[in-house]
C-alpha positions as CSV (number, residue, x, y, z in Angstrom):
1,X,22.0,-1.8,-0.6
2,X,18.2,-2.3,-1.4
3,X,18.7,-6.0,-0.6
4,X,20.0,-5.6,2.3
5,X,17.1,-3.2,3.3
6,X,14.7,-5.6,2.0
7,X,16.1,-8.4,4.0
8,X,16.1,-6.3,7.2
9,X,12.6,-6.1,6.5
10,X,11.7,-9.2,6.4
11,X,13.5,-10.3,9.6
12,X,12.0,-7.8,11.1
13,X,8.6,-8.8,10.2
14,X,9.1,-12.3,11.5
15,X,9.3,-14.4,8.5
16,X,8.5,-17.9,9.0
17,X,12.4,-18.7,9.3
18,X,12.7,-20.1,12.4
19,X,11.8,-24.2,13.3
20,X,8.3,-22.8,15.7
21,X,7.1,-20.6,12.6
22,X,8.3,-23.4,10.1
23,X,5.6,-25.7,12.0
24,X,3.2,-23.2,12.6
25,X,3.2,-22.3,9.0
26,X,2.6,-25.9,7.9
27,X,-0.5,-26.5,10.5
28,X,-1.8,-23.4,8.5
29,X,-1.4,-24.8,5.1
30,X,-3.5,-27.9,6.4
31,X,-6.2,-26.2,7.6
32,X,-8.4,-26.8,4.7
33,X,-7.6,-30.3,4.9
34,X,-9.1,-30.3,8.1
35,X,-5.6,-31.4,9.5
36,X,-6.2,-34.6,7.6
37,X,-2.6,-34.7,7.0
38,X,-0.7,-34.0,10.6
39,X,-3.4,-36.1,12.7
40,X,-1.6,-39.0,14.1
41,X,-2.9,-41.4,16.5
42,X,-6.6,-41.4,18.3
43,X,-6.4,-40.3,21.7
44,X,-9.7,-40.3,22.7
45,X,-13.2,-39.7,21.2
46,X,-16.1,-38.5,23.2
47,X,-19.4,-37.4,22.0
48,X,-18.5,-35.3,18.9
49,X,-15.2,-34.3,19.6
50,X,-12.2,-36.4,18.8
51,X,-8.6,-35.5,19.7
52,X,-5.9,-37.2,18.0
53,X,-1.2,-36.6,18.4
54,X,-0.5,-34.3,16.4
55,X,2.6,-35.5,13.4
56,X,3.8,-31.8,14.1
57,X,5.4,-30.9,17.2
58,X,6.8,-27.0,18.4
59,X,10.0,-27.9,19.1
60,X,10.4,-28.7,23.3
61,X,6.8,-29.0,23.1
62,X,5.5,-31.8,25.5
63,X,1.6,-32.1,24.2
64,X,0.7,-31.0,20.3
65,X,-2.6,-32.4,19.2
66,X,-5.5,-32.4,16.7
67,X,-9.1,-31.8,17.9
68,X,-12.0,-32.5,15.7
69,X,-15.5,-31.2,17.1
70,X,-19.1,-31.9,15.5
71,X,-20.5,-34.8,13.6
72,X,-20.8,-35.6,10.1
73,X,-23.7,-34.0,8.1
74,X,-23.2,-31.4,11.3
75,X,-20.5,-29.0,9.3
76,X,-22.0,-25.6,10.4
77,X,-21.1,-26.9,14.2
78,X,-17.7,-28.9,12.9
79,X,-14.5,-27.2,14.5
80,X,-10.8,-28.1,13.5
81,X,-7.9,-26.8,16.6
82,X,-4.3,-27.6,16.3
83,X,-3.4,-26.9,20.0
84,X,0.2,-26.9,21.1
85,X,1.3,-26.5,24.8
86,X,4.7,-24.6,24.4
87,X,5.7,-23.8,28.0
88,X,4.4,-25.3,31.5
89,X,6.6,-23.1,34.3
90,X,6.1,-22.5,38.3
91,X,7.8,-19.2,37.1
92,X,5.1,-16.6,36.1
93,X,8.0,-14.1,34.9
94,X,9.7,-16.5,32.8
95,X,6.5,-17.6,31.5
96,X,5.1,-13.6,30.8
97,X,9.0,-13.5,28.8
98,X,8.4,-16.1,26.9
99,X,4.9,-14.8,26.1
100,X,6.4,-12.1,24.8
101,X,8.7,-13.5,22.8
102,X,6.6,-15.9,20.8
103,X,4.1,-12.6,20.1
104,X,7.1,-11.0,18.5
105,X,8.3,-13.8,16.5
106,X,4.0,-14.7,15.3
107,X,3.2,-11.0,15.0
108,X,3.6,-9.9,11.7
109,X,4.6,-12.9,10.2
110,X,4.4,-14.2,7.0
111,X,2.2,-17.4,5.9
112,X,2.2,-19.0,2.7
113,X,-0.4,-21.4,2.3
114,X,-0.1,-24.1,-0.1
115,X,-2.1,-22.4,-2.5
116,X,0.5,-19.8,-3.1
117,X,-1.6,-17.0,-1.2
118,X,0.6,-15.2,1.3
119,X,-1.1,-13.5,4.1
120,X,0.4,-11.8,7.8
121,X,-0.5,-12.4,10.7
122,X,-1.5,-9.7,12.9
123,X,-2.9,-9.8,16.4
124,X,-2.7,-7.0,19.1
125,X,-0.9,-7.4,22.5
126,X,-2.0,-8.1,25.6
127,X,0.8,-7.9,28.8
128,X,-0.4,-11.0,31.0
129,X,-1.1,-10.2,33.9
130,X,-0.5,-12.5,37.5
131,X,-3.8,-11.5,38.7
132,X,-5.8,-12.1,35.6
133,X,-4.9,-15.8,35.6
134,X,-5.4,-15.8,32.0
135,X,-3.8,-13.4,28.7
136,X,-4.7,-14.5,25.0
137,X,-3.4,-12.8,21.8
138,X,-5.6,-14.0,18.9
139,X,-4.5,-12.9,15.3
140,X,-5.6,-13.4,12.3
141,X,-4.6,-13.9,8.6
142,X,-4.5,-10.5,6.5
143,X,-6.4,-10.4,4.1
144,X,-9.1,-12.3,5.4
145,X,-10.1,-13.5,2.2
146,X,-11.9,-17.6,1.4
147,X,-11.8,-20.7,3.8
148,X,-8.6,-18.8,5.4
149,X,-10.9,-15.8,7.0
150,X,-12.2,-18.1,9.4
151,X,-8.7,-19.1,10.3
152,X,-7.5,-18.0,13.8
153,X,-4.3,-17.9,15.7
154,X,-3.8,-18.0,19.1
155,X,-1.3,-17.8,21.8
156,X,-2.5,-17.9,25.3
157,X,-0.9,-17.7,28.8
158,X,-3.0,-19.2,31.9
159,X,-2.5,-20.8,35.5
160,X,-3.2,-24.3,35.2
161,X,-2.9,-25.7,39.1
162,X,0.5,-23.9,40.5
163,X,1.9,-23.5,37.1
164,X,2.0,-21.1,34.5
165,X,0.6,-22.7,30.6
166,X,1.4,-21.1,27.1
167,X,-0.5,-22.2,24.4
168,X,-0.5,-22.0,20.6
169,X,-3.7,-22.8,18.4
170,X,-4.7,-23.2,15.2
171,X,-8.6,-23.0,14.9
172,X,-12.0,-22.2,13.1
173,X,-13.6,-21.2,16.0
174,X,-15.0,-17.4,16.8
175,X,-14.2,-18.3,20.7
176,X,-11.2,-20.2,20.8
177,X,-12.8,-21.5,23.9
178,X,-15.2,-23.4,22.2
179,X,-12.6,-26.1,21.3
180,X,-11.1,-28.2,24.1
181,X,-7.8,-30.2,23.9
182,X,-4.2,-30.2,24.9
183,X,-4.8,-28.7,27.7
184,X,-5.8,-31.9,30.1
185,X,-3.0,-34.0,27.8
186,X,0.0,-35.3,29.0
């Protein structure tokens, strides 16, 4: 019976069990690499920013890339993103449903890094809203402890043009703002 409970649990707190937390969950453990080992092909470099394809794709995802900001010798303005476009819809219900439902499958959940730590994610909702034009949910790894308490999550819903964008990202960044990408991709 405990096991049971214990299992119920664990669903319930969104363990990285589906194929979208599996992914997300190795972007995380990467992180200190700098996402040395999921950056694929150049893109394009401008300035000090570089944005490469991404080796890891949400699955349906049409755009996942790498975005390195900063030059060398620069590290206190280097940034690392992973930035995922999940969901580009005319629809902004469908796209506020499926908000929702990638903030219940992230919130909570539980990240192993490849150092053995295990941390949660936790992050507070936000209901999107038509007229804001913009909704973002950024969580963060508990307990913030190392190179991991810069870490941030984020999930964000905005109009792009006539359509409706959901985004995941991986960054370093206090404003996720501050690093560009995926979102002028194709």
């Amino acid at each position: 019976m405990a096991l049971v409970l214990l299992s119920a649990t664990l669903a319930a707190q969104g363990v990285f069990s589906n194929k979208t937390q599996s992914i997300l969950e190795k972007v995380i453990q990467d992180y200190p690499n700098h996402f040395r080992n999921i950056k694929g092909e150049l893109i394009s470099q401008e300035h000090q920013t570089a944005e490469y394809r991404s080796t890891l794709q949400l699955p349906g995802s049409p755009s996942c890339i790498v975005v390195l900001t900063g030059g060398q010798g620069m590290t206190s303005n280097e940034g690392y993103a992973w930035n995922c476009i999940v969901l580009d819809s005319e629809s902004f219900t469908a796209a506020r449903d499926r908000f929702q439902q990638i903030y219940n499958q992230l919130s909570n959940s539980i990240v192993t890094t490849s150092a053995q730590k295990t941390f949660i994610l936790s992050g507070v909702y936000e209901t999107p809203d038509e007229a804001k034009k913009c909704t973002r949910v950024v969580f963060s790894l508990l307990p913030g402890v190392g190179d991991m308490k810069r870490l941030k999550v984020g999930l964000s819903l905005h109009q792009v043009g006539n359509k409706w964008r959901i985004m995941v990202s991986v960054n370093d960044r206090d404003n996720p703002d501050d690093v560009q990408g995926a979102v002028t991709v194709n």
